[in-house]
C-alpha positions, 0 to 999 in steps of 0.5 A: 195344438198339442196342449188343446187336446191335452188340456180337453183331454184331461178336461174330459177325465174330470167331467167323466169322474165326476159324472161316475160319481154324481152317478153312484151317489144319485144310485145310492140315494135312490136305492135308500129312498126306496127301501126306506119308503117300503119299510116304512109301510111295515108290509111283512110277508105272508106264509105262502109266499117266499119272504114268509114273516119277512118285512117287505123292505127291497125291491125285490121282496116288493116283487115277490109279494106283488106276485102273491097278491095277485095270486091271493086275488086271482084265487078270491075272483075264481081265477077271473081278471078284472076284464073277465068279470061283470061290473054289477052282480044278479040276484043269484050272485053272478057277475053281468054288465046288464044293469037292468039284470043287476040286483038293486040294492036299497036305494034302487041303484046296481049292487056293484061287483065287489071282488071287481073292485078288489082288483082295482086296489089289487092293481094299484098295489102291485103296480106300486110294489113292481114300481119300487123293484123298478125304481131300485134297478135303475139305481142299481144301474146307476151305481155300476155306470157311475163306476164305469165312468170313473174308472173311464175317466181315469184311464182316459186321464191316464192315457191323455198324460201319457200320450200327449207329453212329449217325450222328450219332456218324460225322458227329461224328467226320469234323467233328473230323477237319477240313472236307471239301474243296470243289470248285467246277464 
């Protein structure tokens, strides 16, 4: 029974370091594939913001340019969100929902609200920006649990071959390496 719990014992280390480091190559990857993609869409920081000429190419830079984006369109729309704004706009330029009070463009259809519209692209680009920051956090946390699997696997290793030899066996192998040393006081 001794060698089935040292030979599982000593099975589970392995697939602890491997899963550690499955973990922290997959957290590597992940976080490459996500800087590479924002850095190709060649987004630079705007002055006002807090990357100012800075290529938007981490997470957390998407993050931060996500937020001046919404501060851009928040300051486009008057300080209205998408819901608070009507769908279709008046003679006079006001926003509503009431097509029949909508101004009608040349084929008779509603004009539509532009700064409306805004927002949907608005929301669909910070979404992506905020999806990336997401996406590389949870490779960051990858690679820190794969490091913590490994070092876990390799201690559970330790302790495994240290707790299920017998001693005997340890004491026998450390007499054949020589006498210890002794030291008087």
């Amino acid at each position: 029974m001794r060698k089935l719990f040292q030979y599982g014992g000593i099975a589970a280390s392995v697939v602890l370091i491997a899963f550690g480091i499955g973990s922290i190559y997959m957290g590597v990857d992940g976080r490459g594939y996500v800087r590479d993609n924002l850095a190709a869409e060649k987004i630079v920081g705007t002055e006002d913001s807090t990357i100012p000429g800075q290529l938007v190419d981490t997470g957390a830079e998407a993050q931060a340019f996500a937020k001046v984006m919404r501060k851009h369109t928040l300051e486009s729309t008057g300080g209205k969100t998408y819901s608070e704004m009507g769908r279709f706009l008046t003679a006079d330029g006001k926003d509503t929902n009431d097509e029949a009070a909508a101004a009608k463009d040349d084929a008779g259809k509603p004009v539509e609200n532009g700064l409306r519209n805004l927002w949907v692209t608005e929301t669909a680009l910070t979404t992506a920006l905020n999806t990336a920051y997401f996406a590389e956090q949870v490779a960051l946390f990858s690679i820190v649990m794969g490091v913590a699997m490994l070092l876990a696997g390799a201690g559970f290793g330790v302790l495994t071959v240290r707790a299920l030899v017998p001693a005997e066996t340890r004491e026998g192998k450390q007499a054949q390496a020589g006498p210890a040393a002794v030291t008087s006081a």
